[in-house]
C-alpha positions in Angstrom: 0.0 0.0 0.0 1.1 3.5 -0.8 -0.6 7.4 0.2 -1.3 9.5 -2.7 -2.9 13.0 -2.6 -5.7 13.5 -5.4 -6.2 17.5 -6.5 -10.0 17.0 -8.0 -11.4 19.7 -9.9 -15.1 20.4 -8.3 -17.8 22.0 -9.0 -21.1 21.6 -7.0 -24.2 23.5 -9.5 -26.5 23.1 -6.4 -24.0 25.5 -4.5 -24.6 28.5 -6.7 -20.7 28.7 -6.6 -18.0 28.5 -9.6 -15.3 25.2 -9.9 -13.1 24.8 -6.9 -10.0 22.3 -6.4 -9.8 20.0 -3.3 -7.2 17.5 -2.1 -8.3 13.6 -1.1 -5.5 11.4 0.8 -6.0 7.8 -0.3 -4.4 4.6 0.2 -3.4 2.3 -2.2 -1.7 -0.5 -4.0 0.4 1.4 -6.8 -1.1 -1.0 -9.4 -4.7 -0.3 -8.7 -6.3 2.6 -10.7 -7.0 6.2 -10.5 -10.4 5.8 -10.4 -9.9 3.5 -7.3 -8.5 6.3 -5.7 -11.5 8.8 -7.0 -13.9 5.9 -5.7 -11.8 5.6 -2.0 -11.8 9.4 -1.6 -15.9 9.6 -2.5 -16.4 6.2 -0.1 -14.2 7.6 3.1 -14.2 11.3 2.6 -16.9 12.9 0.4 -19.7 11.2 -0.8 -21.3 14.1 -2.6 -17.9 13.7 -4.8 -19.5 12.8 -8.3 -18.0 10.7 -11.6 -19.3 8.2 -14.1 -18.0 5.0 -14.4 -19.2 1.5 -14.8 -17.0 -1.7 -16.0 -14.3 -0.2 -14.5 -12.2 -2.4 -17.4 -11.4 0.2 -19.8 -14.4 -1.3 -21.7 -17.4 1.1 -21.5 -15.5 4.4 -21.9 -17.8 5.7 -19.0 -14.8 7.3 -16.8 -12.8 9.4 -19.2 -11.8 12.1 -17.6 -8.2 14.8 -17.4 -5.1 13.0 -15.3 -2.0 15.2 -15.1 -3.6 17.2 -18.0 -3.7 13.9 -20.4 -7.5 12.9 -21.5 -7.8 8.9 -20.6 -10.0 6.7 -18.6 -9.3 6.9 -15.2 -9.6 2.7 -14.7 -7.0 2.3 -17.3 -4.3 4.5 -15.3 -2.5 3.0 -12.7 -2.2 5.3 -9.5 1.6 4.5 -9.4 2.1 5.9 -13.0 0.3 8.8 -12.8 2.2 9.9 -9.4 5.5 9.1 -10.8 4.3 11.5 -14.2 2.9 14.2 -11.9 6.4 13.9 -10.0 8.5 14.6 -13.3 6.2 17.1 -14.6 6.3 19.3 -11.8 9.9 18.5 -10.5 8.7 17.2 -6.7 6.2 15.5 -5.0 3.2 16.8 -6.2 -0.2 15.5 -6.1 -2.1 13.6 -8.7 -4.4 16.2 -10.8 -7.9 15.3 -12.0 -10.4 16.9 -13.9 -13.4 16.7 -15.8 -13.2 16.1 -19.9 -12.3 19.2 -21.6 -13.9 21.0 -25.0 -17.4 19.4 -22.3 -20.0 21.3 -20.5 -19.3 20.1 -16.8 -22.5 18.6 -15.0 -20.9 18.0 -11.5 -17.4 17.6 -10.5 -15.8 15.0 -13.3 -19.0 14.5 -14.5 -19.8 16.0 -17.9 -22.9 16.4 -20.4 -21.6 14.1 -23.6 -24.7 14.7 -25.4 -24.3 18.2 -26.8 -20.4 17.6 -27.8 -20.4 14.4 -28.7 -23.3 12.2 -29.4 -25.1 15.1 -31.1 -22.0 15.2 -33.5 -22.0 11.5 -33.7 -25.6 11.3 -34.6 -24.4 14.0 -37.5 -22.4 11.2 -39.8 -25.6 9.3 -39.7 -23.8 6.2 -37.8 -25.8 3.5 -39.7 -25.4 1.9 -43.1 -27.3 2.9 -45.7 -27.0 0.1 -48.5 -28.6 0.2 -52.2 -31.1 -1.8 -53.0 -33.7 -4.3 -51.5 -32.6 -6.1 -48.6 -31.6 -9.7 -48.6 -33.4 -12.5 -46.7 -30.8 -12.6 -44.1 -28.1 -11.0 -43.5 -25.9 -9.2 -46.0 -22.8 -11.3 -46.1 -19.3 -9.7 -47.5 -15.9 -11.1 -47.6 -14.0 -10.9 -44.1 -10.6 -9.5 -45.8 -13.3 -7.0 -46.7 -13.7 -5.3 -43.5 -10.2 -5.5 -42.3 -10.0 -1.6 -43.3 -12.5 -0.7 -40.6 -11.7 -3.1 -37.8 -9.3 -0.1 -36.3 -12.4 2.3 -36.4 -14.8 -0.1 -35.0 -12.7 -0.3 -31.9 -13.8 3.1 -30.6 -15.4 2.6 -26.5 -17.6 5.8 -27.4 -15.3 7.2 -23.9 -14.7 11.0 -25.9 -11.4 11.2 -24.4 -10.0 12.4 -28.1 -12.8 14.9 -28.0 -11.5 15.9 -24.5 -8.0 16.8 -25.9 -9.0 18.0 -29.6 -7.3 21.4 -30.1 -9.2 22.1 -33.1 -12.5 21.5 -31.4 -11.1 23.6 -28.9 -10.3 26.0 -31.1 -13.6 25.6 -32.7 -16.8 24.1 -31.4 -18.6 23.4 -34.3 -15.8 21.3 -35.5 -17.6 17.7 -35.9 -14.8 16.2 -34.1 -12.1 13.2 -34.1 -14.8 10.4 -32.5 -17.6 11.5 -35.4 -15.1 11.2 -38.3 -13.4 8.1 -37.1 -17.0 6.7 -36.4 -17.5 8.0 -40.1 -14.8 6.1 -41.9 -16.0 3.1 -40.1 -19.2 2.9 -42.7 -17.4 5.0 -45.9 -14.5 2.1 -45.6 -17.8 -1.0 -44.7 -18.3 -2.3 -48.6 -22.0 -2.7 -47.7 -23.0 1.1 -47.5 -24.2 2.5 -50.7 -23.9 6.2 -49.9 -19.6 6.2 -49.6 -19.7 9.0 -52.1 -22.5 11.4 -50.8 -20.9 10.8 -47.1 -17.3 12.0 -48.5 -19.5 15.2 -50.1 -20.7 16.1 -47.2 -17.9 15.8 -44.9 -15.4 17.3 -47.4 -17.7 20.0 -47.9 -18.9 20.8 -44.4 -16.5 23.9 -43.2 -16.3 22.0 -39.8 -15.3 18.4 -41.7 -12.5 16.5 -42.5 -11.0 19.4 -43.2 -10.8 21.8 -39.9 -8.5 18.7 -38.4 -4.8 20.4 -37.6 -3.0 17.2 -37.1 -2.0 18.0 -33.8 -1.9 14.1 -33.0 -3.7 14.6 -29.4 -6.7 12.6 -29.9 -3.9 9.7 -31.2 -2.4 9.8 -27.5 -5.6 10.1 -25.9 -7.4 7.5 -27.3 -7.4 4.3 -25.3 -8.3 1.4 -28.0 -5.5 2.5 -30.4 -8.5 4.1 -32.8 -5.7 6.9 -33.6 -9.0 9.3 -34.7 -7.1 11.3 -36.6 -5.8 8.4 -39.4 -9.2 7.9 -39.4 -9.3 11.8 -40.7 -6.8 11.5 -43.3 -8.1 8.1 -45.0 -11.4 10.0 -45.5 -9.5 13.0 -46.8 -7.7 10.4 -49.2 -10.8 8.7 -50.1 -12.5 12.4 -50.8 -9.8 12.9 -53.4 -9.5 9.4 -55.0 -13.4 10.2 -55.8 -12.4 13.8 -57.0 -14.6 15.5 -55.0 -13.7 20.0 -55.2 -14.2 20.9 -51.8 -15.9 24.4 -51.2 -13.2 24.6 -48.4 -10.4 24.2 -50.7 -9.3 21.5 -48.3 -8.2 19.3 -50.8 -6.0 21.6 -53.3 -4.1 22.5 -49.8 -3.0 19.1 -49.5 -2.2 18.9 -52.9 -0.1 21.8 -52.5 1.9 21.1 -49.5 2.6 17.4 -50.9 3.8 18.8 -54.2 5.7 21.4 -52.3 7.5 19.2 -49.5 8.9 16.8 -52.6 10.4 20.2 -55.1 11.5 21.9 -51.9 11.7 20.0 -48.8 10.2 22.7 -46.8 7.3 24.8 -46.5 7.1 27.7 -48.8 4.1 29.6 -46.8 3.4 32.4 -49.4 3.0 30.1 -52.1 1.0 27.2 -50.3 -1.8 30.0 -49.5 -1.3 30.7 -53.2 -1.8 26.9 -54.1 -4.5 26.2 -52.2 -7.2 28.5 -53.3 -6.0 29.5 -57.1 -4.1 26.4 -58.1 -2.0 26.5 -61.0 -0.9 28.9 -63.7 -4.5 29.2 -64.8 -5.7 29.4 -61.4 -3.8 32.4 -61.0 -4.4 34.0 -63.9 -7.8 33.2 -63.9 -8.9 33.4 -60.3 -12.3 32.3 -59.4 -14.7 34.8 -57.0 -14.1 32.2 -53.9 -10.5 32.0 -54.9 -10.2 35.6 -54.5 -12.8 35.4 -51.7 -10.5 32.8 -50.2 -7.0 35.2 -50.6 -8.5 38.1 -49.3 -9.3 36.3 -46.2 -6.5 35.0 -45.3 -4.5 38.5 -45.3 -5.3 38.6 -41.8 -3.4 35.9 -41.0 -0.5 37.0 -43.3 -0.2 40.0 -41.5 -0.1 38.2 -38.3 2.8 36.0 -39.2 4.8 39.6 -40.5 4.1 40.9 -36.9 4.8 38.1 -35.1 8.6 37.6 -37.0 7.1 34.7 -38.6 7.6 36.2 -42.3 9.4 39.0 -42.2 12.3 37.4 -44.9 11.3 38.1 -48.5 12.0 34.5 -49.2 8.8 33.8 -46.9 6.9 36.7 -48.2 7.5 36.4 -51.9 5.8 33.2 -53.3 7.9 30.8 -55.5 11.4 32.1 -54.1 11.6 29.8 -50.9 15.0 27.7 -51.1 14.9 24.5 -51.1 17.2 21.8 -48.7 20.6 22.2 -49.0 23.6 20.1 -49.3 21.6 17.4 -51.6 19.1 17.0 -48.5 16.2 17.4 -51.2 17.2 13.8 -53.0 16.7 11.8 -49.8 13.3 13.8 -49.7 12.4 12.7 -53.2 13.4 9.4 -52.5 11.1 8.9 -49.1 8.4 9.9 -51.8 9.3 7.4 -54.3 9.6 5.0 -51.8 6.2 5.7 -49.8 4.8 5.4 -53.9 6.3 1.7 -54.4 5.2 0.8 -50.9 1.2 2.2 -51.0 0.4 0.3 -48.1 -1.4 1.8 -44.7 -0.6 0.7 -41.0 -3.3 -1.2 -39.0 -2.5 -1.8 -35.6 -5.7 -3.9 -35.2 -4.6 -6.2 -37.9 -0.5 -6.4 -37.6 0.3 -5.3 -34.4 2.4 -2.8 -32.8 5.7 -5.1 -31.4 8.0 -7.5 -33.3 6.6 -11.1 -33.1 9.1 -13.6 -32.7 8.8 -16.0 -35.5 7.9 -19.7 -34.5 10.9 -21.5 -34.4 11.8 -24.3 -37.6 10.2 -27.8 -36.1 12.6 -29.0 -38.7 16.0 -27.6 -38.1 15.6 -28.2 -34.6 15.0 -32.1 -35.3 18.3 -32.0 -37.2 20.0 -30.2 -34.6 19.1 -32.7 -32.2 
């Protein structure tokens, strides 16, 4: 057994006052769970202390909550851990901080309302299949190698701890969020649903879709299944421009852009990408269409930031085309990564190869000879 000091984040509506932290001493085996504490401290000290939870085997998704900052499920997190990361975040012996989800209206204490951040913007994919045609006798049967593309998706526990630590829902709310999309690709990528290509439509047209993602990998670390929300992003993005679809949020020339841009140059020519993205092209430019200059004009703002900030204030990141490119011959190991990731088109699935080195079965025959 071992003490640890929980700091809860609390907030009591029926008290007419705001949040308010509080301390909890509890007892316990290092290997035993956060929420063990959260339940020892609400059994011994305060029983008005209030959070959700139910299997309490990382398998409903009911107790995600903030531990040292980091969205998770407070039964998958070992006490031990999380004193030992509080201790080397804050230099000292510090206690173990808890708080409600973020980017979440907050009920009571770690308890928050899901419904209008995250099952109202799962309900918004339409989570259901919707296949062509009349329905078969039974059921409709496909191919198991089939599905293997979805089986990372279909992981998800529902416990919103990536919509907890989304910056870009943070950022902005109407953002429909890394649980929705990776809930999304889980019927675009299901070879039964006949509505793949009025799904990618809406979601690459949507100025809160599959677009407004940032890539700021949080929901990857958050997530407790290994759903990694936002891969589940960028195969729809992929699959929105295998079908060809001209997003009104000029989402896909952007990545067009930066992938063209990264293999000619290595780095990031800023001026030109904003260029790219909404008046592609020679004609593009000469030509440019009313939301292409629509587009331009609005993004000054943010120009202007970047020339106040020091961000651009070289005229090789204020004049389009001129950036340099990697020195030294750096640019041919660039181009070759891309030729490479061209010969070898193949996406990652942890659900389906796993994430450590298997050690292959040893040779029944070899060791018969050997002996």
């Amino acid at each position: 057994m071992a003490s640890y000091t929980l700091k809860v984040r609390r907030y009591q509506p029926e008290s007419g006052e705001g949040p308010y932290w509080e301390e909890f001493d509890v007892d316990l085996d290092p290997s035993l769970s956060v929420l063990d504490g959260i339940l020892q401290a609400k059994d011994r000290d305060d029983g008005s202390l209030s959070v959700r939870c139910s299997c309490r085997a990382a398998i409903c998704g009911s107790c995600g909550m903030k531990i040292n900052g980091q969205s998770g499920l407070g039964c998958k997190t070992q006490i031990g851990e999380a004193h030992e990361a509080a201790n080397r975040r804050n230099g000292g012996s510090e206690p173990i901080v808890v708080e409600p989800m973020g980017n979440m209206p907050v009920i009571k204490d770690l308890i928050t309302d899901m419904e209008s951040t995250h099952w109202e913007k799962i309900r918004r994919i339409t989570p259901w299949l919707l296949p062509h045609g009349d329905p078969p006798e039974r059921e409709y049967v496909v191919e198991p190698e089939s599905m293997i593309d979805i089986t990372q998706s279909m992981a998800c526990i529902q416990c919103g701890a990536c919509v907890s630590s989304c910056l870009s829902m943070e950022a902005d709310p109407d953002f429909i969020g890394p649980a929705a999309l990776a809930k999304a690709y889980r019927f675009v990528g299901d070879p039964r649903d006949g509505e793949t290509v009025e799904r990618l439509h809406d979601l690459a047209n949507d100025p809160h879709g599959i677009y407004d993602c940032t890539h700021c990998f949080s929901c990857i670390d958050a997530c407790p299944k290994g759903v990694a929300p936002m891969d589940q992003i960028m195969r729809l993005r992929r699959k929105a421009g295998e079908e060809g679809i001209e997003d009104v949020n000029n989402g896909d020339n952007h990545v067009n852009a930066f992938v063209k841009m990264i293999e000619k140059k290595g780095t990031n020519d800023e001026a030109l990408l904003i260029q790219e993205s909404y008046a592609p092209g020679v004609k593009g430019k000469l030509k440019p269409t009313k939301a292409a200059i629509k587009g331009l004009t609005e993004s000054l703002p943010t120009v202007l930031r970047a020339i106040k900030t020091g961000k651009a204030r070289s005229l090789s990141k204020l004049i389009p085309g001129i950036h340099p490119k990697l020195p030294d011959g750096a640019q041919d190991e660039v181009k070759a990564i891309y030729k490479h990731a061209e010969e070898h088109r193949e996406e990652f699935n942890i659900y389906i190869k796993g994430e450590d080195d298997v050690e292959p079965e040893p040779d029944e025959t070899a060791t018969e000879e050997k002996v």
